[in-house]
C-alpha positions in Angstrom: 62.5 -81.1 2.2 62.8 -77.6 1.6 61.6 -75.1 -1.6 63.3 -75.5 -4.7 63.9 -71.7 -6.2 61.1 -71.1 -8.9 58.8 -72.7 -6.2 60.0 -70.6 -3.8 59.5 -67.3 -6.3 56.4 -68.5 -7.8 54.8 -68.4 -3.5 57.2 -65.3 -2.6 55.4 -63.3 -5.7 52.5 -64.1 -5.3 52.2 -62.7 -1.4 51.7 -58.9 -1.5 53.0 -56.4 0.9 50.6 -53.8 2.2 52.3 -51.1 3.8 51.2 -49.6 7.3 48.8 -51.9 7.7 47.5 -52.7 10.9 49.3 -49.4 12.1 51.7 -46.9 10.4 55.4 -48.1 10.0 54.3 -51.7 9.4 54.4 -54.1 6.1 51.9 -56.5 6.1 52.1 -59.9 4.6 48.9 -60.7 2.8 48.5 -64.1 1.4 45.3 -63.5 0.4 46.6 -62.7 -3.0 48.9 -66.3 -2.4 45.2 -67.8 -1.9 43.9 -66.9 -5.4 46.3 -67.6 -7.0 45.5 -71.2 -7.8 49.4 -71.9 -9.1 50.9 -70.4 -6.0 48.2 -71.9 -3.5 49.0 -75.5 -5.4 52.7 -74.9 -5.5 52.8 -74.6 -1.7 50.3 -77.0 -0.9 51.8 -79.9 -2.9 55.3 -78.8 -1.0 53.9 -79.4 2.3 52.1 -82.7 1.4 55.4 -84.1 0.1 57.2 -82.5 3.4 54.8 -84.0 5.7 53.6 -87.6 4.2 56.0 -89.3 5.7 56.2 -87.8 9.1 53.5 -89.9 10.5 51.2 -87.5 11.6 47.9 -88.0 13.3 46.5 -85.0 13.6 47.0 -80.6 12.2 46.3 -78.3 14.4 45.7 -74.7 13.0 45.8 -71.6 14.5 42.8 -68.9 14.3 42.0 -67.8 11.4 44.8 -68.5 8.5 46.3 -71.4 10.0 42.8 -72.9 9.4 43.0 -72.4 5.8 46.7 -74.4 5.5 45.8 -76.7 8.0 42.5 -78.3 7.1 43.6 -78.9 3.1 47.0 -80.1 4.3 44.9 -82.6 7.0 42.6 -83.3 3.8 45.6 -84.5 1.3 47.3 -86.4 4.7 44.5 -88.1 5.8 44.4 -87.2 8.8 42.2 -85.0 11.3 42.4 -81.2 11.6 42.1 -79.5 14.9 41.2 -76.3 15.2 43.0 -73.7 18.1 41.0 -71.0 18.7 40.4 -67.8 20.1 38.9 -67.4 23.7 35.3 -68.3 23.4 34.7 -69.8 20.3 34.6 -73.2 20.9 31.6 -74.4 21.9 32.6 -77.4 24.1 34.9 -78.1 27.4 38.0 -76.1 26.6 41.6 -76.1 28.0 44.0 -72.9 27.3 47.2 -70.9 27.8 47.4 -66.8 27.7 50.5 -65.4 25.8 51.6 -61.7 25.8 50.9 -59.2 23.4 52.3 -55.6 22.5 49.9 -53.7 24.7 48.3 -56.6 27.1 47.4 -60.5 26.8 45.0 -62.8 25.1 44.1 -66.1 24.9 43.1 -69.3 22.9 41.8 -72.3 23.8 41.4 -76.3 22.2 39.2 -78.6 22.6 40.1 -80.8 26.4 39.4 -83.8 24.2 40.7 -82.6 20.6 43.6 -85.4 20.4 42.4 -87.8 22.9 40.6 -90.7 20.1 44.7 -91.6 19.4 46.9 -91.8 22.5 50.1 -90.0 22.1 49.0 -88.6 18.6 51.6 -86.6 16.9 50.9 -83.3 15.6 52.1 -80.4 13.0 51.2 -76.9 14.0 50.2 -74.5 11.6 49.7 -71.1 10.9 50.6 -68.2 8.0 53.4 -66.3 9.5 55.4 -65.8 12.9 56.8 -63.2 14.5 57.0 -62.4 18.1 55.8 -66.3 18.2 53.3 -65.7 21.2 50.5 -67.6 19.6 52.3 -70.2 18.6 54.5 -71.0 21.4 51.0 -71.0 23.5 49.3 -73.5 20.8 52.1 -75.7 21.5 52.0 -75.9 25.5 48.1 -76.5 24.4 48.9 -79.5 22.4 51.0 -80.6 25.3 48.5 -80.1 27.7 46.0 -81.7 25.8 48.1 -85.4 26.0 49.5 -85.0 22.6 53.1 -84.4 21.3 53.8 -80.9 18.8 57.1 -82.8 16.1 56.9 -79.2 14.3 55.5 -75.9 14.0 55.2 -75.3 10.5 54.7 -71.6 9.1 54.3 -69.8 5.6 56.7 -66.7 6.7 58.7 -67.0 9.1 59.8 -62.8 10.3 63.4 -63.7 11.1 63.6 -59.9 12.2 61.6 -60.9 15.6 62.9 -63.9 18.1 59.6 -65.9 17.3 61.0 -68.7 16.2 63.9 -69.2 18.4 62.2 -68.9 21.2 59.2 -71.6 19.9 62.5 -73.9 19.1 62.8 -74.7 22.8 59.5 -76.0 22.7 59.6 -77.5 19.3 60.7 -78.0 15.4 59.9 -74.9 13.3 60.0 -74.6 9.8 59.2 -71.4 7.4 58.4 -72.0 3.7 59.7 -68.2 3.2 62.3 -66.3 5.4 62.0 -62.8 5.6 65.1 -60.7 7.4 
């Protein structure tokens, strides 16, 4: 299932560009303006519930911080549980986690060792606002792996086609972005 066109405007207008924002010569995507916007924020979400209700799922894991935002309503309107992936040293029990590569260095996140384990196997969507270089992601899905559970997509609001983020996360799993930017 993908956007029809007017729901596809109604989300693409509502996101506002902020130019050189973290750093000059960059266009931010904010969907903070996507998030008040109660029509836009209800288009989208209604799109991935009918998407994802018949996938099966048994858990959403979201990345830190905005994929927490998608990702626990989406769980909420499944019926499922939401998993959060978090930075390095935010989670306040036994942790596993993976390091990815940045611009200028590495980080790191972690998940819970036991955030999938009360289903065996579980099956799990992956979500987060936007990808780019895909370093995050790809590392929250060897997480999910490593924690016993299987990643069927990697679901994002933006998808940068511009960067090789999402090809490279295809070897690893499904991707699928809402809104394609070139």
């Amino acid at each position: 299932m993908t956007l029809s066109n007017t729901e596809r405007k109604i989300i693409e207008n509502s996101i506002r560009d902020v130019k050189d924002f973290p750093k000059p010569g960059i266009i931010f995507k904010d969907i903070t303006t996507l998030l008040s916007d109660k029509e836009a924020y209800g288009v989208l979400m209604n799109h991935l519930y009918q998407r994802y209700k018949g996938y099966n799922l048994d858990y959403i894991a979201g990345i830190d911080a905005r994929g927490f935002i998608f990702g626990a309503a989406l769980a909420q309107m499944l019926g499922i549980g939401f998993v959060p992936i978090r930075k390095k040293g935010k989670l306040p029990y036994t942790t596993i986690s993976e390091k990815y590569s940045l611009e200028y260095g590495v980080d790191e996140i972690e998940v819970h060792i036991d955030a999938f384990s009360a289903i065996p196997n579980a099956r799990v969507l992956l979500i987060d606002d936007l990808i780019a270089t895909g370093g995050t992601a790809n590392a929250a899905a060897k997480l999910i792996k490593q924690a016993g559970a299987s990643c069927l997509e990697a679901c994002f609001i933006i998808g940068l086609n511009f960067f090789d983020g999402q090809k490279n996360l295809k070897e690893i799993t499904n991707v699928y972005s809402l809104i394609e930017v070139n």
